[in-house]
N, C-alpha and C positions, 0 to 999 in steps of 0.2 A: 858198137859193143855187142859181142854177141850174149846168146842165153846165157850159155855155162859162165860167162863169167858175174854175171848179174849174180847169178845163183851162190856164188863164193862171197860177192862181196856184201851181198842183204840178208839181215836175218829175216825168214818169214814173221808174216804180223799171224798173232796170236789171237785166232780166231775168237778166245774169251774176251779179247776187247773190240770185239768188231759191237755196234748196238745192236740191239735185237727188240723185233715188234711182239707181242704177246695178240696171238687172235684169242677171238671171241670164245672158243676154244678151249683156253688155254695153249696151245701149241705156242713153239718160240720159233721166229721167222728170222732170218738175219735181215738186220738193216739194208742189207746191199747186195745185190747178185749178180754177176756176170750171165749180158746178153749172150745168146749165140746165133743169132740173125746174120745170116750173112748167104745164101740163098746166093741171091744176085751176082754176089763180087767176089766171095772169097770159098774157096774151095772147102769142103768136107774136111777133110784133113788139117788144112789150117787151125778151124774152130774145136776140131776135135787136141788139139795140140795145144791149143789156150784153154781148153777145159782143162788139160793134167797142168800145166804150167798154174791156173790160177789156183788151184787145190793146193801142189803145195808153196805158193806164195802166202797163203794163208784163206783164201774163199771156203766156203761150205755152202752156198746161196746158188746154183746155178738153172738158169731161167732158157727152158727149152720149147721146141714146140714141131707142129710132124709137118708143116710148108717148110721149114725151114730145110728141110731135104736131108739132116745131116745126124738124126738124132742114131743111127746103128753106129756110124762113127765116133758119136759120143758115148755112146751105150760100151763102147771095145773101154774104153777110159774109164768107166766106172767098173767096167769089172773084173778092169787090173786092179784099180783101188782093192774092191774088195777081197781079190784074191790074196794083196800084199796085206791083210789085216784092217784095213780100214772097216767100219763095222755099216751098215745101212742107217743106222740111225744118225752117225755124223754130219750126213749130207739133208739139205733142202731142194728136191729137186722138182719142179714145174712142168709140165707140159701143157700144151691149150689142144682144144678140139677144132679142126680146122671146119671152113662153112660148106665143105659139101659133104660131110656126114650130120648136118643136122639132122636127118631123120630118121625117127625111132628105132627102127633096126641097124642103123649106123653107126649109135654113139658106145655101142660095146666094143666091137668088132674093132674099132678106131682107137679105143684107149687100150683094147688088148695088142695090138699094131705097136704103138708105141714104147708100153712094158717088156715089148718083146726087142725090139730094137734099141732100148735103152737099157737093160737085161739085169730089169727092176722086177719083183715081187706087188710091188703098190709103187703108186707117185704121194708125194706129201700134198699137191696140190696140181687140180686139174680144170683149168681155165676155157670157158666158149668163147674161143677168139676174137669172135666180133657177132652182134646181135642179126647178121644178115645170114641166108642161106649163099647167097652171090658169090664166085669166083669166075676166074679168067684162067681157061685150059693154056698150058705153054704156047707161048704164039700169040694167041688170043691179042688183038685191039684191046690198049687199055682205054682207051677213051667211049668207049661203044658198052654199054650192056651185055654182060652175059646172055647165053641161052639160060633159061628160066629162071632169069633174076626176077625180085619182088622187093618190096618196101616190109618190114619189120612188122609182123601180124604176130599178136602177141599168143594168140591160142596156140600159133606156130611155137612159138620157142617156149612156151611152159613143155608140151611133149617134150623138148629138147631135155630142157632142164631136169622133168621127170626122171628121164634117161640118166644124168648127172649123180641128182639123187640115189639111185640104183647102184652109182659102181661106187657112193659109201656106203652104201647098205651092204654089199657083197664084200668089200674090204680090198676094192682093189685099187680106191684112192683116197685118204685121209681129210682132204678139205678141196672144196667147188666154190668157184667162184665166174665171175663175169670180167673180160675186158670191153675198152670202147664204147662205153653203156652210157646215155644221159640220164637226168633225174627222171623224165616222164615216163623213161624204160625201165630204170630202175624202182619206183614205187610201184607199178605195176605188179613187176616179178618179187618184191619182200611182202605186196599181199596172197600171193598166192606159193610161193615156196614151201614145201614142208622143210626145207633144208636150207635157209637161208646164204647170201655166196657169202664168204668170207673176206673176200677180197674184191677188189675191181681191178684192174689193169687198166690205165689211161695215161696219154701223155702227158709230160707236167714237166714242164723246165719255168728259167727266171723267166720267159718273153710270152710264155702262156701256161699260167699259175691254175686257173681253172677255179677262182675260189667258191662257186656256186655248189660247182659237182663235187670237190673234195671236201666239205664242209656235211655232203647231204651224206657222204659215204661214211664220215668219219663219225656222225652224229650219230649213226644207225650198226655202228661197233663194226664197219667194212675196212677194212685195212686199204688204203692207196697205195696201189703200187705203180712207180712211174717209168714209163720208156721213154725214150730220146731226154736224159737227163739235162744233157749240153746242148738241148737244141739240133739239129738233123745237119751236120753239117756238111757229110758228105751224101744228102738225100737227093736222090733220081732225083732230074727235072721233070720228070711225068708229073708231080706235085703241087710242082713249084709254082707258085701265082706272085703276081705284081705286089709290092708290099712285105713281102718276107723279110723275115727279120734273121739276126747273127746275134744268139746269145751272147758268144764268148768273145764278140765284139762289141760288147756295149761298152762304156765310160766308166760307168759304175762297178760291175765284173772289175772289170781291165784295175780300177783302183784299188778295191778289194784285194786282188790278187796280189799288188805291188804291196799292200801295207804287211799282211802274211808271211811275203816271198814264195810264194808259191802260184803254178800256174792258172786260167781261168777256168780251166777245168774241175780244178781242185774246190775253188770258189763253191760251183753249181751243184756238187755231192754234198758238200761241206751242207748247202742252203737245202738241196732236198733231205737230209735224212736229220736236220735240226728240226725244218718246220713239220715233220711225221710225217711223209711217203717213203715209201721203201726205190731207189733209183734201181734200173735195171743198164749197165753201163757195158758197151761192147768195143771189146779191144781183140786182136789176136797178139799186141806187142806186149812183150811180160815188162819191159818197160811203164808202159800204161796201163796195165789193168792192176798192178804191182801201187803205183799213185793210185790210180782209184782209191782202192782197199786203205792207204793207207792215210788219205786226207779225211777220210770218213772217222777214224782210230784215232784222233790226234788235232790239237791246236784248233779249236771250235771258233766259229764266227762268234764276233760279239752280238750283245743286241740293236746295236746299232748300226751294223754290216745286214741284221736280217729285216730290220726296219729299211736299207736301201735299197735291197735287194725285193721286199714285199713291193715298195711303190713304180717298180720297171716292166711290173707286167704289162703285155702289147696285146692281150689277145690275138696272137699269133702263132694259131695252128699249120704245123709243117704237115703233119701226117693226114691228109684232109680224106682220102679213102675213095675216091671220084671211079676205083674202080668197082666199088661196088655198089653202083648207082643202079637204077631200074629200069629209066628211060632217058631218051638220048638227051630228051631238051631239058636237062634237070642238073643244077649248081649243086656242087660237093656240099654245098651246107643245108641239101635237104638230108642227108643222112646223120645230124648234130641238134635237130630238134632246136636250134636256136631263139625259136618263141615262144619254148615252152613247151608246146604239143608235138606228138609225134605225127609225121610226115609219112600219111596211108597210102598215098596213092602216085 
């Protein structure tokens, strides 16, 4: 079935009934945004073609970021919206700060990069990717250390943050916040923030719930917002370790789904935007990002669908981050704090 015909036979879902989070703020968040991660697999164009498709399918939530290579091509789509009358304040738009402009004189120059590419005035919200300075130039061995990768030193990313602070003070992004952050990182930076983040960004599906880190976020007025909602399913092997798991193949999903009628995907939105994270869900098929939006709007799990679904967590992180490790002889879960303390050296 092609677009145009999808587009005659659905009405778009009416953005006033999508849920919406309220930060600390006061600002209104949508429950759900369209990823646009796609880098790796799918061309600039594609993503920038599921951004207007999911606007007007009904989205206003769209979750961007400047590794993603694609945000001038997203930036051409927001500002036909605006041209066509769409007004700026419609839209929630995201971008993160990537980790080789952690420093000081990088994190302006980096968010005016992306306002200019995205051919925005302000962002509603402006994310530090990940608490590492570490990346892999194109090419780069992912298995190997970057040139002058290090372990999370926290005087390091207060400067960062500083920086952050700065571009709400200047008015050139509305709310700051942290992805990929554990508790020991995150209490750290809410003692010394003048501007505490608003949000976190972390992954969070049925097979790994996280309830430690989304309970300390949620307790401290952080809003969760979650990536790989369904589980990673079509995640690089670079990742991939012995023991991974398939959300949308569990037992429990899979019956869920069947009692609904609706697919297992539908299931894993439905479960994240009941139990309060906000899902970041990437499609470029208006088919599927179309269900997204619209299992989120509609026929809610019971309590006793979210009562199954609480007890199938696997501690089962897909996203494990091995490339931005420090040193060669070092497991992806030194960068997860897993005992609690952070991992210095």
């Amino acid at each position: 079935m092609s677009d145009a015909s999808i587009t005659l036979e659905s009405e778009p879902i009416d953005p006033a009934r999508v849920p919406q989070r309220t930060l600390r703020s006061g600002a209104k968040l949508p429950a759900i945004g369209l990823g646009t991660f796609g880098s790796d697999r799918t061309p600039p164009s594609e993503i920038a073609r599921a951004v207007a498709g999911a606007f007007e399918v009904g989205y206003r939530h769209f979750d961007c970021a400047a590794v993603h290579q694609n945000e001038r091509e997203i930036g051409e789509v927001f500002a036909g919206l605006f041209a066509g009358g769409v007004s700026r304040e419609e839209l929630w738009i995201t971008s993160k700060l990537w980790n080789d402009n952690h420093g000081e004189r990088h994190v302006l120059p980096a968010c005016e990069r992306t306002l200019a590419d995205l051919r925005l005035d302000y962002l509603d919200l402006y994310l530090v990717h990940w608490p590492f300075p570490n990346y892999h130039p194109s090419g780069y061995g992912t298995r190997s250390p970057g040139a002058g990768a290090k372990p999370y030193i926290h005087e390091y990313f207060v400067r960062t943050w500083r920086q952050m602070e700065r571009l709400v003070d200047i008015g050139l992004v509305r709310h700051i916040g942290t992805s990929n952050m554990t508790v020991p990182k995150m209490r750290l930076l809410l003692q010394d923030a003048r501007i505490p983040p608003e949000v976190n960004g972390m992954e969070l599906h049925p097979h790994f719930q996280q309830p430690q880190l989304f309970d300390f976020v949620r307790s401290h007025g952080i809003e969760a917002i979650g990536y790989s909602p369904m589980g990673s399913p079509n995640r690089r092997d670079r990742e991939g370790t012995t023991g991974d798991t398939r959300d949308l193949d569990d037992p429990v999903i899979l019956r869920i789904a069947e009692s609904h009628g609706c697919d297992p995907t539908a299931v894993c939105l439905k479960w994240a935007v009941q139990r309060g994270q906000t899902p970041i869900a990437m499609s470029t098929k208006r088919t599927n990002y179309e269900a997204n939006l619209r299992a989120v709007s509609e026929d809610p799990l019971s309590p006793e669908d979210m009562y199954e679904i609480a007890v199938i967590d696997r501690n089962c992180r897909l996203n494990k981050g091995q490339v931005f490790l420090w040193r060669d002889d070092q497991n992806w879960e030194d960068l997860w704090d897993i005992n609690g303390e952070i991992t210095l050296a």
